[in-house]
C-alpha positions as a Markdown table, in Angstrom:
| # | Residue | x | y | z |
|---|---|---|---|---|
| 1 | Unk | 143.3 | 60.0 | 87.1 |
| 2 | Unk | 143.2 | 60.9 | 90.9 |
| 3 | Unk | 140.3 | 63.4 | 92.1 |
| 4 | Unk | 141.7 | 66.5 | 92.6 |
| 5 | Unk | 141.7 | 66.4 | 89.1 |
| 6 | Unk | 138.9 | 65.3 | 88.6 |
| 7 | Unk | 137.4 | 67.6 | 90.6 |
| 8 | Unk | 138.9 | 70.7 | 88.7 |
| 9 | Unk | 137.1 | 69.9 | 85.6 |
| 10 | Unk | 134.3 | 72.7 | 84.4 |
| 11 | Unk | 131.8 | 72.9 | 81.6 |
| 12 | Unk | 134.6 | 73.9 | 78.8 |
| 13 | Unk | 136.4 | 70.2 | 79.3 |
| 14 | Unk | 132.9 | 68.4 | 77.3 |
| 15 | Unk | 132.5 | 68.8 | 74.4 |
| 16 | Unk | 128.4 | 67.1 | 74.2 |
| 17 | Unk | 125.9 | 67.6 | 76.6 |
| 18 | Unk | 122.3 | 66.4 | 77.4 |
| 19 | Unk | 119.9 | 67.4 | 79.8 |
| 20 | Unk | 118.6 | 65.3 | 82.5 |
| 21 | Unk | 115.7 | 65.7 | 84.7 |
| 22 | Unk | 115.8 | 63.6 | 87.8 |
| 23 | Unk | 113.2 | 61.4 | 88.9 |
| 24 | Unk | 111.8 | 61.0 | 92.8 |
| 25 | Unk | 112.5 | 57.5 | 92.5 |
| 26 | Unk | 116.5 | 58.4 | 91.3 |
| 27 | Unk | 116.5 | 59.6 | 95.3 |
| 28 | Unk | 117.6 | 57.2 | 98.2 |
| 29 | Unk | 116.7 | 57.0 | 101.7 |
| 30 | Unk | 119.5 | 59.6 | 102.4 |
| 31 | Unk | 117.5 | 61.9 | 99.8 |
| 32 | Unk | 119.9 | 62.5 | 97.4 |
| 33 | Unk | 120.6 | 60.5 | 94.0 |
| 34 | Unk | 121.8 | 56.6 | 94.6 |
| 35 | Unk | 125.5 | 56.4 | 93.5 |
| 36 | Unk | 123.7 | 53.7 | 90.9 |
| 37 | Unk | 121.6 | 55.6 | 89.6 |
| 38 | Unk | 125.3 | 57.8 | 87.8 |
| 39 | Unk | 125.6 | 55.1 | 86.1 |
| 40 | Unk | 122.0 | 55.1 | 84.1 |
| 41 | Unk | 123.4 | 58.6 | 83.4 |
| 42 | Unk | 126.5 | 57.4 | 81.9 |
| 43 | Unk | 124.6 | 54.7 | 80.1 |
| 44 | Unk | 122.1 | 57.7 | 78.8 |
| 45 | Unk | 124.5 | 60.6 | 77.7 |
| 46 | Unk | 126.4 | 57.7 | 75.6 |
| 47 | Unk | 124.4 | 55.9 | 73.9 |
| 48 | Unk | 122.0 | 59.1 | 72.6 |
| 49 | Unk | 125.1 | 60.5 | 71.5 |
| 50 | Unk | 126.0 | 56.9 | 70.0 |
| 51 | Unk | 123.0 | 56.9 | 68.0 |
| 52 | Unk | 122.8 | 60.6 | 67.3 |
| 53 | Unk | 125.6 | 60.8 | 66.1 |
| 54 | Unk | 128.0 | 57.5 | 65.0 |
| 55 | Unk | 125.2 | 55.7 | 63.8 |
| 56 | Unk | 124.8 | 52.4 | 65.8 |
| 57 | Unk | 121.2 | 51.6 | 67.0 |
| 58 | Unk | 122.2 | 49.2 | 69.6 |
| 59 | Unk | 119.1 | 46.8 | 68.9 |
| 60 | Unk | 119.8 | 46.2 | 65.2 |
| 61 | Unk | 123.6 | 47.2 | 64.4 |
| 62 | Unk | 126.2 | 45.1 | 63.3 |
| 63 | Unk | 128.9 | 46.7 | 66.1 |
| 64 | Unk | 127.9 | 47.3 | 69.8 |
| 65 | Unk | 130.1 | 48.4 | 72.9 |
| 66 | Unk | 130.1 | 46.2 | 75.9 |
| 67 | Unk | 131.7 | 47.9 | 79.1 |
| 68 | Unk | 135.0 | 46.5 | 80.1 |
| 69 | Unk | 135.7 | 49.0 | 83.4 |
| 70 | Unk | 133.7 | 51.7 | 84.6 |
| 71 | Unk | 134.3 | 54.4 | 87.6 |
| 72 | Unk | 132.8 | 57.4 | 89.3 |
| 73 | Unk | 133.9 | 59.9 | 91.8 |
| 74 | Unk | 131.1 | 62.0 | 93.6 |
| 75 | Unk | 131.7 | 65.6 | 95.0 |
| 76 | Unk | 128.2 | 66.7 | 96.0 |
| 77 | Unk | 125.1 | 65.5 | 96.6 |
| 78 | Unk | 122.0 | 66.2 | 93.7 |
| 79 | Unk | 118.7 | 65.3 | 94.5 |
| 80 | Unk | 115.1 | 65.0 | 92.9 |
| 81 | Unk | 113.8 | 67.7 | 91.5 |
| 82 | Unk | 117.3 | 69.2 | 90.4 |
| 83 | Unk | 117.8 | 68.9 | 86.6 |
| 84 | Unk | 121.6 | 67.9 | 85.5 |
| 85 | Unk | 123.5 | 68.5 | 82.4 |
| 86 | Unk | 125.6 | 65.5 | 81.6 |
| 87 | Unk | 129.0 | 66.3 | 79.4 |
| 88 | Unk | 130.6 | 64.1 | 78.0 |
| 89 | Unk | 134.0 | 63.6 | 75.8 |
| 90 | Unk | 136.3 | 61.0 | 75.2 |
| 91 | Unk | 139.8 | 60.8 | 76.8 |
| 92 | Unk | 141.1 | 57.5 | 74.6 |
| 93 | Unk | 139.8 | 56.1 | 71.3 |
| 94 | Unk | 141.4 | 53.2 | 70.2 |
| 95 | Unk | 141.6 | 50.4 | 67.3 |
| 96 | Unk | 138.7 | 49.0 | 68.9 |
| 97 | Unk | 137.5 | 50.7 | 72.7 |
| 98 | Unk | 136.8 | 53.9 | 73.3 |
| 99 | Unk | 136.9 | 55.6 | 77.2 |
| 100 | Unk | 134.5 | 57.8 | 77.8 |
| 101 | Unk | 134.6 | 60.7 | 80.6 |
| 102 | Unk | 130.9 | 62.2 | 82.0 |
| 103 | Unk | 131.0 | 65.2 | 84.4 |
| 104 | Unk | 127.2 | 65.1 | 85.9 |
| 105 | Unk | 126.5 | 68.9 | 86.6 |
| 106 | Unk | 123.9 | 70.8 | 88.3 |
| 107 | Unk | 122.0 | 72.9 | 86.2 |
| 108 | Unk | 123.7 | 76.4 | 86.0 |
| 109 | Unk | 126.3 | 74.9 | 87.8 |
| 110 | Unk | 130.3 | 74.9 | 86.3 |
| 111 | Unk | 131.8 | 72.8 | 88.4 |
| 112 | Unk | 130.9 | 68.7 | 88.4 |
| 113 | Unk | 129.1 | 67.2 | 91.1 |
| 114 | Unk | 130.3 | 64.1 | 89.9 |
| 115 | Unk | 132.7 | 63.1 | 87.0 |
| 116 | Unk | 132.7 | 59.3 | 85.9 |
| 117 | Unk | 132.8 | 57.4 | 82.6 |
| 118 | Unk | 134.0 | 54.1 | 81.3 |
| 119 | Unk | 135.6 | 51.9 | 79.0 |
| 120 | Unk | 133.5 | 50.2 | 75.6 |
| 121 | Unk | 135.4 | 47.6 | 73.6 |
| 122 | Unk | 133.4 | 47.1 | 70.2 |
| 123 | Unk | 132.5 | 43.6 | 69.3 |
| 124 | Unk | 130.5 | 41.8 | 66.6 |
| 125 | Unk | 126.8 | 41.9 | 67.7 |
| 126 | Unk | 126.4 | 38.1 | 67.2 |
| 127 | Unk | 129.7 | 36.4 | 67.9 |
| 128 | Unk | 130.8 | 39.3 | 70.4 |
| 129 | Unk | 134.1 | 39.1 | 68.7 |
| 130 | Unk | 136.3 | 42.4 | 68.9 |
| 131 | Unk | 135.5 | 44.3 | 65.7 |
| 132 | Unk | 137.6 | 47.5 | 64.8 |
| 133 | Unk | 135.1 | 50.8 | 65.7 |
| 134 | Unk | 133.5 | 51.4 | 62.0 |
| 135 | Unk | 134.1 | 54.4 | 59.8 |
| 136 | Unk | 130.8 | 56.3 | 60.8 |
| 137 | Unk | 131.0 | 55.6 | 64.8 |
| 138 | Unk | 135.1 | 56.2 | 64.7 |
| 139 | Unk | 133.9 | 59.5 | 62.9 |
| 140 | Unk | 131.7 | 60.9 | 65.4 |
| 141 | Unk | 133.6 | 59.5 | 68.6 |
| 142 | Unk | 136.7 | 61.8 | 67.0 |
| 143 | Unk | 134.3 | 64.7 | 67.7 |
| 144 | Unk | 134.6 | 64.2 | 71.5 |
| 145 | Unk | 137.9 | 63.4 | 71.7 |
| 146 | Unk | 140.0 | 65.7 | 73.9 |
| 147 | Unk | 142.5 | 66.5 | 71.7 |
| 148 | Unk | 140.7 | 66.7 | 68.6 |
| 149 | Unk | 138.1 | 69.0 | 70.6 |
| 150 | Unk | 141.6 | 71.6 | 71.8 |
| 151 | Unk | 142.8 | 71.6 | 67.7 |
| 152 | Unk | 139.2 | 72.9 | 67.3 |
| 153 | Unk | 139.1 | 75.4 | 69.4 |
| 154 | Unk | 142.8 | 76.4 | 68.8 |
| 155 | Unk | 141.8 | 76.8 | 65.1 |
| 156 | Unk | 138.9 | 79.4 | 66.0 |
| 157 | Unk | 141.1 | 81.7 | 68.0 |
């Protein structure tokens, strides 16, 4: 997906959000959030959602998601003491991987300062063996999933 598209996306194109408030030490010697630190975020707004809502306690369950490719494009600069809103949705859920989109907003803001995401492929905890994505976890990543997420709101028009 190239930027300008990227770039475009608003508030309406997530379908989950969680709050973020940034930390002094998320700021770098340019005083604005490291680009490392956007991927913490990424890392944050999944996995709640992962355990909120498909079930998977990443300490204890049988499935987890390792990352397989990740990216982020940056648009403007946020730094401590903003607080963001993280959205997030899914743009591809497969047999057993799931890509994730995350636009890191400004509070108030509708337009991304950034918009990043990656790839998980689900494996068996122990043997890390691709596993199909389980009933409960393939349930609540349909939630987020783009398409599913357009039918919805067609449905309520």
């Amino acid at each position: 997906m190239s930027s300008p598209d990227l770039k475009a996306r608003t508030r309406s194109n997530y379908v989950y959000f969680l709050s973020y408030r940034t930390r002094w030490s998320d700021n770098d010697m340019y005083s604005h959030i490291n680009n490392s630190i956007y991927y913490h975020l990424f890392d944050s707004v999944i996995n709640t959602y992962l355990i909120e809502r498909c079930g998977l306690s990443p300490p204890s369950s049988p499935l987890i998601g390792l990352v397989v490719s990740s990216f982020c494009q940056y648009f403007a600069p946020l730094s401590f003491p903003q607080v963001l809103d993280l959205g997030l949705k899914v743009n591809k859920l497969g047999k057993s991987s799931v890509t994730y989109e995350v636009g890191v907003f400004e509070e108030g803001k509708d337009t991304p300062a950034a918009v990043g995401g990656y790839t998980h492929v689900f494996v068996e905890n122990k043997s890390r063996k691709s596993m199909d994505i389980g009933a409960e976890a393939r349930q609540g990543l349909e939630k987020l999933a783009v398409s599913t997420h357009r039918a919805l709101l067609n449905s309520k028009l």
